[in-house]
N, C-alpha and C positions, 0 to 999 in steps of 0.2 A: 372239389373240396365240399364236405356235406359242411350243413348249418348245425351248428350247437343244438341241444336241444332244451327245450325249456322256452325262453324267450322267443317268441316271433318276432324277427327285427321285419319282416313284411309288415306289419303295424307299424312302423316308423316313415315306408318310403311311401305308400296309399295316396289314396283321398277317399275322406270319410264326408259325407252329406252334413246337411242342419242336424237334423231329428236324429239320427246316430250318434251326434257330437253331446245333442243336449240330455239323451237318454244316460250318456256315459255320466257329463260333471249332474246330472239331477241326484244318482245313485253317490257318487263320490259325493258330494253336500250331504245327502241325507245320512252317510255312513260317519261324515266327523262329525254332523250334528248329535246324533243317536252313542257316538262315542265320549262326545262333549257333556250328555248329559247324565251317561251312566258312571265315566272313568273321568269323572268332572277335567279330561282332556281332551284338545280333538286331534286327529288321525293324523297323523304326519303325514301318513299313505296316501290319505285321499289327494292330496297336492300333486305327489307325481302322479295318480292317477291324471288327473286333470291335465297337467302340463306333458303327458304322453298322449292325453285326447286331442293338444292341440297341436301337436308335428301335424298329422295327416290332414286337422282341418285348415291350417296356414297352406298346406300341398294344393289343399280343394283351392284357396283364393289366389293360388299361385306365389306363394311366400315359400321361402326356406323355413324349414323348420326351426333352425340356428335363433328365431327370434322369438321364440318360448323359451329359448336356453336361455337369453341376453336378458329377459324379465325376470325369469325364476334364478341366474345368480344374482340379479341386482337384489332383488328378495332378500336372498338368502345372506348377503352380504349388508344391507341393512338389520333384519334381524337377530343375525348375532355378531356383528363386528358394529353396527353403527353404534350403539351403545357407550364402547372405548372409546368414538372418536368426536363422533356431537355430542353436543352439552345438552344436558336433560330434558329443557322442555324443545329445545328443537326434534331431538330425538323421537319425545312424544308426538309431536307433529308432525314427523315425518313416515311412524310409522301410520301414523292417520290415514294421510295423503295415502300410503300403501294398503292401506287396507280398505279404503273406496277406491282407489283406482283397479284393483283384483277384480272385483265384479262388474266393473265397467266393462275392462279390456276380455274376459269371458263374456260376453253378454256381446260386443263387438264380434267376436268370433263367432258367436253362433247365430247373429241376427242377419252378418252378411251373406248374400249369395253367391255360391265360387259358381267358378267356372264353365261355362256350358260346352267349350270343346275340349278337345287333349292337352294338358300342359306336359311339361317336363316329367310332371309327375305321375303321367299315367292317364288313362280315360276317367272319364267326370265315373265319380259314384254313382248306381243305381239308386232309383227312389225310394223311399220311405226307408226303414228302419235295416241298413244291414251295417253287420261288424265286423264283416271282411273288407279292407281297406280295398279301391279299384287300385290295381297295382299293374303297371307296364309290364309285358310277359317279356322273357329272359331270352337273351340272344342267342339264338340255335351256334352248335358249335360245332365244326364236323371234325368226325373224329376219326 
């Protein structure tokens, strides 16, 4: 069965280094920043940018990537359901909390160092700056 084209899901199963990770969310910030202040909105995009940077680096520290899912729908269920269901200034508060904890738990991800042998998810990434995720080679199949 060929892969779809367009999407690389090999970006999903990887592991990507520090300096790969932090070059992706520097660009993603600078892109809602710069959107922020021209289309006085910022980038919805750059989010999942982010949150697709950090499947392969949770791969790098040996996490499922399921746990960038479980923050970005809490997110996202805060920011537009919390609203109907907590009362106003909790609400305020709560997107507080969410909105310092975001660049905590990014800053967590990129400051930790993964893994130095093979995990589940393939061999450690090469050093310095690459954007091909290390990805476990595919099981020979005879035909």
């Amino acid at each position: 069965m060929r892969p779809r084209e367009g999407f690389d899901v090999q970006l999903l199963k990887g592991r990507i280094n520090r300096a790969s990770y932090w070059v992706i969310v520097g660009v993603a910030i600078a892109a809602m920043l710069v959107s922020a202040l021209v289309f006085r909105r910022p980038l919805p995009a750059a989010l999942v940018v982010m949150l697709i940077a950090a499947v392969p680096r949770l791969h790098d520290l040996g996490r499922t990537g399921w746990w960038a899912g479980g923050v970005f729908i809490a997110l996202l269920a805060l920011f537009f359901g919390g609203g109907f269901v907590i009362p106003p200034q909790a609400y305020q508060n709560a997107l507080g909390v969410a909105v310092l904890a975001l660049p905590v738990l990014l800053s967590v991800l990129g400051g930790l160092p993964g893994q130095t042998a093979d995990n589940r998810f393939g061999p450690p990434p090469p050093k310095g700056l690459s954007f091909k995720p290390a990805v476990p080679p595919a099981p020979q199949t005879e035909a």
